[in-house]
N, C-alpha and C positions, 0 to 999 in steps of 0.2 A: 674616745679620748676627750676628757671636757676640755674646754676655754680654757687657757692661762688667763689669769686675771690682768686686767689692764689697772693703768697708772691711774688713782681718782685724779682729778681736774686739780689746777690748781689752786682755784677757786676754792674747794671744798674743803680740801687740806687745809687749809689757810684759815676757812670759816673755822673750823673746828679747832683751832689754833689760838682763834681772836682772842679768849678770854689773858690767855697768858701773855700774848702779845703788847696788848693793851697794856696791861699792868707794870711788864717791862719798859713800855715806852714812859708810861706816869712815872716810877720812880726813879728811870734815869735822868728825868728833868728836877728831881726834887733836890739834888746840890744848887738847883738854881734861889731856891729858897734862903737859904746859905748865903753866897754870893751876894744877892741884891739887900735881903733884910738883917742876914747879921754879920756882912765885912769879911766871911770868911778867907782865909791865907791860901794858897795855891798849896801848901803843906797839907790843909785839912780836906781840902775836895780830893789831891789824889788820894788821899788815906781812905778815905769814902770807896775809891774801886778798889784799893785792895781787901778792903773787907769785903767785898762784892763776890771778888775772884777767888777769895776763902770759902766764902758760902759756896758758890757754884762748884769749886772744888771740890768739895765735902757733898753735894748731894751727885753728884756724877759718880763718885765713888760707891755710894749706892747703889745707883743705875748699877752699876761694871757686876759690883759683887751678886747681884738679884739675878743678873742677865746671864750667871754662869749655874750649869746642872749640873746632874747626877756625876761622879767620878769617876772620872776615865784620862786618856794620855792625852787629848786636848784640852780638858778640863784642868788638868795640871798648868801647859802652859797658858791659858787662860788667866788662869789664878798668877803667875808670873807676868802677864802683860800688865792685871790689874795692880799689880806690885812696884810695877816699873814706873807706870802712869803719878799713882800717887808718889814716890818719891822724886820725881822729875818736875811732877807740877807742884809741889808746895816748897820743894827746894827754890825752885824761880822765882816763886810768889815771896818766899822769906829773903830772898836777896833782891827782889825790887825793892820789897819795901827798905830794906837798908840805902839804897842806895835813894831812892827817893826820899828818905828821912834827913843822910844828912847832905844832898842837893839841895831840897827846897827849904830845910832847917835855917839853913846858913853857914853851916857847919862847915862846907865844902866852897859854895860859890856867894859869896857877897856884893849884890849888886849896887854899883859905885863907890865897893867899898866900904858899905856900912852894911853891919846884921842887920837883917830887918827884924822890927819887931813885933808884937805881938802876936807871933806865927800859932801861937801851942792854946791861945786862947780858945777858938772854937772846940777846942777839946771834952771845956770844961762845960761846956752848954748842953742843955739835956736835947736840944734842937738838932747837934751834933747826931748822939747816939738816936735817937728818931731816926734821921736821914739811913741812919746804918741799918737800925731795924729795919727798913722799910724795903731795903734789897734785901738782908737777911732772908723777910716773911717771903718774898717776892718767889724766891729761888725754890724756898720747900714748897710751896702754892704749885709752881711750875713745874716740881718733882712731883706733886700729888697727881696733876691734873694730867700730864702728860704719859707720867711713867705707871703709877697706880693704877689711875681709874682708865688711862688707856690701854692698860694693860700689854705696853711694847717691851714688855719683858719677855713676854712669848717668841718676839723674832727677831729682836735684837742681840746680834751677837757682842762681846765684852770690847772687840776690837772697834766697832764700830760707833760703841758708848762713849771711850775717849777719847775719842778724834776731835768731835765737837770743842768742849773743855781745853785742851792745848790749843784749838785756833785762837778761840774767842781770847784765852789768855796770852798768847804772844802778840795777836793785833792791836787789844786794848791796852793792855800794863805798856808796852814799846811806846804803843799812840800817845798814852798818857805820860810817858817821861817825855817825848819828844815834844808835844805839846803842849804842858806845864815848862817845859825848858826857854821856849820861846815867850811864854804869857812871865815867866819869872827874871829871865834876865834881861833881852833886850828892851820888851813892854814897864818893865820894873810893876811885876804885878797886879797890871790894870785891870778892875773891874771889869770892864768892857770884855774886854778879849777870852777873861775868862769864862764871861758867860759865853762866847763861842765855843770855847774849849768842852762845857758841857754839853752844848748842844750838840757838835760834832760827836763828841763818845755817844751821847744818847740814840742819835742816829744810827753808830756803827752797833749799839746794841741790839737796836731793833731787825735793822739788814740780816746782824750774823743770828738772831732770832727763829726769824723768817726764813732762810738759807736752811739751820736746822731740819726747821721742821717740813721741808720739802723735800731736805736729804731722806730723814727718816721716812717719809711715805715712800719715796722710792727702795729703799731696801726692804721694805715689807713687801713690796710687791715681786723683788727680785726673790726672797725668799718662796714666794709662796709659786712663782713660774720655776723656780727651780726645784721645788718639793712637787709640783703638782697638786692640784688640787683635790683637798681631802673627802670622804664624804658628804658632808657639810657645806661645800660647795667653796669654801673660802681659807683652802689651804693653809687650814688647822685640824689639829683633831681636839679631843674635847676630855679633862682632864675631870678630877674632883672636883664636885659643888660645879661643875657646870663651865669651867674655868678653862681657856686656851691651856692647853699643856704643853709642853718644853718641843717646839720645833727643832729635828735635825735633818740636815745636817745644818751648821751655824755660820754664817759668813760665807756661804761658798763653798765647804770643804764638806768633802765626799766621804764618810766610812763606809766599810765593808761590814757586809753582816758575817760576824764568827760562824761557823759551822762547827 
C-alpha cells in the first residue's frame, strides 16, 4: 500500500503562490495613488473594490464551471451549486454597489449637512480606469496562473471553488462600507484615514490571499489520501496530451461503480 501523500510545507505553497501574491498586494495599494495624487472621493476608491469583486467573481466562475465533468447526478447538482453561487454573488455585489453609491454619493447621508462635492470627479480620469484595469488584469493573471497553468482543475471540486469568492466578498465589500462609513462621516472624508482605509483592505487582500492558497493545497492533498495514490505516484492518473484527468471521487463523496 504506497504513502498517502503528505501536506507540502507551507513555505513551498506559498513560494509557488508569490508571484500572484505579490501582484495582489501592488494593486491593492494602487487606490493609494488615487488618494494622495489626485483627491480622490471615498465614492471612487469604494467603487475601485467593487469592480474588483466583479472581476473575481467572474473568473471564479470559471474556475466552478472548468472544475465540473463528464455528466452524471452529481454533476447535475454541481452545475446547480455553480448557479446558485453566481446569483448570490453578483446579486450582493449589485446591491453593495447601490447602496454604497447613494451613502457615499450624498444621496443618502450629508455630512454636516452639506452634499459634498466633487464626488463623481475621479470617474472621469483615465488614472480612475487604470486603477481598475489593474485589478481587472490582476484577477485573470491569478486565474491563469493558479487555475491554468496549475492545473487545480484536476482536484478541485465546484463546491470548494466558491467558497473562496463569497468569503473574500462578504469581508471585503462589509469592510469596505463599514470603513468608508467611518472615513465619510465622522472623519468628513479625510485624506489621512483614507489612505488607512486602503491599507487595511490591501492587507485583508493579501491575508485572504494567502489563506486561499493554503486551503487549496490542503484539499489537493486530501483528494489525493482519499483516492490513493495513483500509478504515477501522485494521486492522479494521466489523461490526453499528458494532462491530470478529472479526479473522482470530488469533494469527498464516494460513487459506486455500476455493475
Amino acid at each position: 500500500m504506497p504513502d498517502a501523500p503528505s501536506a507540502p510545507p507551507a513555505g513551498t505553497t506559498l513560494k509557488r503562490a508569490l508571484p500572484g501574491v505579490l501582484l495582489i498586494a501592488v494593486v491593492s495599494l494602487a487606490p493609494l495613488w488615487g488618494v494622495l495624487a489626485q483627491d480622490w472621493s471615498v465614492l471612487a476608491v469604494v467603487f475601485v473594490y467593487v469592480a474588483d469583486g466583479v472581476a473575481d467573481g467572474l473568473t471564479f466562475w470559471l474556475r466552478a464551471r472548468r472544475a465540473q465533468g463528464a455528466v452524471s447526478d452529481e454533476d447535475a447538482k454541481d452545475r446547480v451549486l455553480v448557479s446558485e453561487f453566481v446569483r448570490t454573488y453578483f446579486v450582493v455585489v449589485a446591491a453593495m454597489a447601490i447602496v454604497l453609491y447613494m451613502v457615499f454619493s450624498g444621496r443618502l447621508l450629508k455630512p454636516g449637512g452639506i452634499t459634498p462635492e466633487g464626488v463623481f470627479e475621479p470617474f472621469a480620469t483615465w488614472q480612475f480606469w487604470a486603477v481598475v484595469a489593474g485589478f481587472v488584469a490582476v484577477r485573470w493573471f491569478t486565474y491563469w496562473w493558479d487555475w491554468v497553468r496549475g492545473e487545480e482543475a484536476a482536484f478541485m471540486p465546484p463546491a470548494g471553488v466558491v467558497a473562496a469568492p463569497l468569503r473574500r466578498l462578504f469581508v471585503l465589500q462589509f469592510g469596505v462600507l463599514v470603513g468608508g462609513l467611518v472615513v465619510y462621516w465622522p472623519l468628513a472624508s479625510s485624506g489621512a484615514a483614507l489612505v488607512v482605509l486602503v491599507l487595511l483592505v490591501a492587507a485583508a487582500e493579501v491575508a485572504l490571499a494567502v489563506l486561499e492558497r493554503l486551503r487549496t493545497a490542503g484539499i489537493r492533498v486530501a483528494m489525493e489520501v482519499g483516492l490513493g495514490a495513483a500509478p504515477g505516484g501522485d494521486g492522479t492518473t494521466t489523461g490526453s496530451k499528458g494532462r491530470p484527468a478529472r479526479i473522482r471521487p470530488r469533494g469527498g463523496r464516494r460513487r459506486e461503480r455500476r455493475r
